[in-house]
N, C-alpha and C positions, 0 to 999 in steps of 0.2 A: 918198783911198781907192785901194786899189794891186786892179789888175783884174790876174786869172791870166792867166800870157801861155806858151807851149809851157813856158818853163824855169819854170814856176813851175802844179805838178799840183794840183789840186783837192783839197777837203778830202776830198769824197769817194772819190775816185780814191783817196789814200791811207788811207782806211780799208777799201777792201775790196780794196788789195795791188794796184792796178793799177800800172805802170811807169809812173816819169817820163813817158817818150815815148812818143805811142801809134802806132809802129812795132812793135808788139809781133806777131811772125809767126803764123799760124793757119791749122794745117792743114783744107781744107775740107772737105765731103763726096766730092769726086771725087777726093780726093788729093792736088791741088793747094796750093801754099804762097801763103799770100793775106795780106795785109798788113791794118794793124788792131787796133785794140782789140774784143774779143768778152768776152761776159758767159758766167761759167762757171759751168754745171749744177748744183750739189749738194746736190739731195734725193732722195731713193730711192722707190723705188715705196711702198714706206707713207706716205713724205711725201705725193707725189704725191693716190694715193688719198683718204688725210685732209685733204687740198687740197681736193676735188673736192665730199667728202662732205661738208665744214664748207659749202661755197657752195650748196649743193642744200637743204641741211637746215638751216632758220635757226632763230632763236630764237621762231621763228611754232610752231613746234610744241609749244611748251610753253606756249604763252599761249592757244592758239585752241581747244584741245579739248572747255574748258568750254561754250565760245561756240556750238559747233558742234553739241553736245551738247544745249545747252537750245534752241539754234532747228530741230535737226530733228526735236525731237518725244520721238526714242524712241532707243535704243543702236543697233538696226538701220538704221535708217535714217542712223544718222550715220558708220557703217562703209560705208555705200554712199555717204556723198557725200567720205570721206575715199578709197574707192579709185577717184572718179571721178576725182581731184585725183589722185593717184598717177597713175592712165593719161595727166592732159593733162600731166603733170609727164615723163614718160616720152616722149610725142610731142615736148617740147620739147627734151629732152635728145636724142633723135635726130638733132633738127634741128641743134644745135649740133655732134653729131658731125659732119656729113654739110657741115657747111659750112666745120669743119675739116678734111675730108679736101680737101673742092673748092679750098678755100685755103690752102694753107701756108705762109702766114705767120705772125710774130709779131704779135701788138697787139691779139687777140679782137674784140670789138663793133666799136669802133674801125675794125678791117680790112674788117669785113664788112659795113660801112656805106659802107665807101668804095670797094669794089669795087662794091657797089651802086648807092648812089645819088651818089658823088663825095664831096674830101673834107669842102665846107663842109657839110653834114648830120653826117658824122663828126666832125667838130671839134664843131659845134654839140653832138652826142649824147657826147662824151668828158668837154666840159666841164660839160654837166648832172650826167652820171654821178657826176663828183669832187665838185661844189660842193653838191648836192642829195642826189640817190640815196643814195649810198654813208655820205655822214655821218648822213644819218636812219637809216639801219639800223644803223651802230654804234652810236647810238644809242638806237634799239629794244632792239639786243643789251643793252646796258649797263643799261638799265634793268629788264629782264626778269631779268638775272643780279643785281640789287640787289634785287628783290622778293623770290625765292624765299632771297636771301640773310638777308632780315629776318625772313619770314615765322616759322620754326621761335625765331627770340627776340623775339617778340612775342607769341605765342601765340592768335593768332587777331584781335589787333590790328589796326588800319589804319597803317601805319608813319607816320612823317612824311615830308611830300614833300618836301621840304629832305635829308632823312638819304639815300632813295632814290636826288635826284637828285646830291651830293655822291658817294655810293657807286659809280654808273654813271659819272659825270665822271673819276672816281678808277681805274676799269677801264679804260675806255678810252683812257686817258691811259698805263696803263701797259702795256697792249695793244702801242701804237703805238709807246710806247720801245722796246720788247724788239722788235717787227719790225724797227725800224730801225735798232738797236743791231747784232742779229745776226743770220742767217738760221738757222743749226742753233738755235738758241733759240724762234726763231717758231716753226718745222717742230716741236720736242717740246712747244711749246705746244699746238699745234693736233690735235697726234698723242694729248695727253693726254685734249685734251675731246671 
């Protein structure tokens, strides 16, 4: 098995145009010429935005209404436990700004655990994130977008759980191609939905 050696650049390096050598010059923020390979910028503030808004706003919103609905009794009272959740949803986003102004770094949670509490709780909390967390919400996501997908050709049917979970497996499967394929690809994905 032949291991990458400087003369010999990554698969990845060469698909997102990085130079053989990572002597590549980079100007910094104070002006200064700093040596380096750096990761370069390019989504625009709608990207950004649609960034923001796809992470705040999951696919809970489309699932939980009914729920919410029939356990608080009445329409009114289910507008008031949906703008309580908005206020705590709103204190948390705070938070999160107010901890990226205090740290400017890159790495988000990650950072902010390790400025905190050091990094093995960070490490510990990164690698939950990736192997846990985040793949049960893709697929939540996935499964939520194959429900409402069958729904209108079934016509009031219980789809089959097989067809559902083949359909979500099959989203998110090509979710994850197209992030990783291309960035302006993800960014009009995400800008679309």
């Amino acid at each position: 098995m032949r291991v990458p050696t400087e003369s010999t650049p990554l698969l990845a390096d060469r698909l997102c145009g990085v130079p053989a050598n990572d002597n590549a010059v980079v100007v910094g923020d104070s002006g200064s010429r700093e040596s380096g390979t750096v990761l370069r910028r390019k989504i625009s503030l709608l990207n950004a935005v649609s960034l923001i808004v796809g992470s705040i706003i999951g696919s809970g919103v489309f699932v939980s209404p009914t729920g919410v609905l029939r356990n608080a009794g009445s329409p009114g009272m289910s507008l008031v436990v949906w703008a309580g959740c908005g206020a705590l949803s709103l204190v948390g986003a705070i938070c999160y700004a107010e901890l990226g102004t205090m740290i400017p770094k890159s790495g988000g949670d990650y950072t902010y655990i390790s400025e905190a509490f050091g990094s093995l709780p960070a490490f510990v909390c990164g690698w939950v994130f990736m192997l846990v967390i985040q793949p049960a919400a893709n697929a939540i996501g996935g499964l939520t977008f194959a429900k409402y997908l069958l729904a209108p050709l079934l016509h009031g049917c219980n789809p089959p759980q097989h067809a559902e979970q083949l359909i979500a497996a099959a989203v998110v499967c090509f979710l994850t191609f197209i992030n990783c394929y291309n960035v302006k690809w993800a960014t009009f994905v995400q800008d679309s939905l």
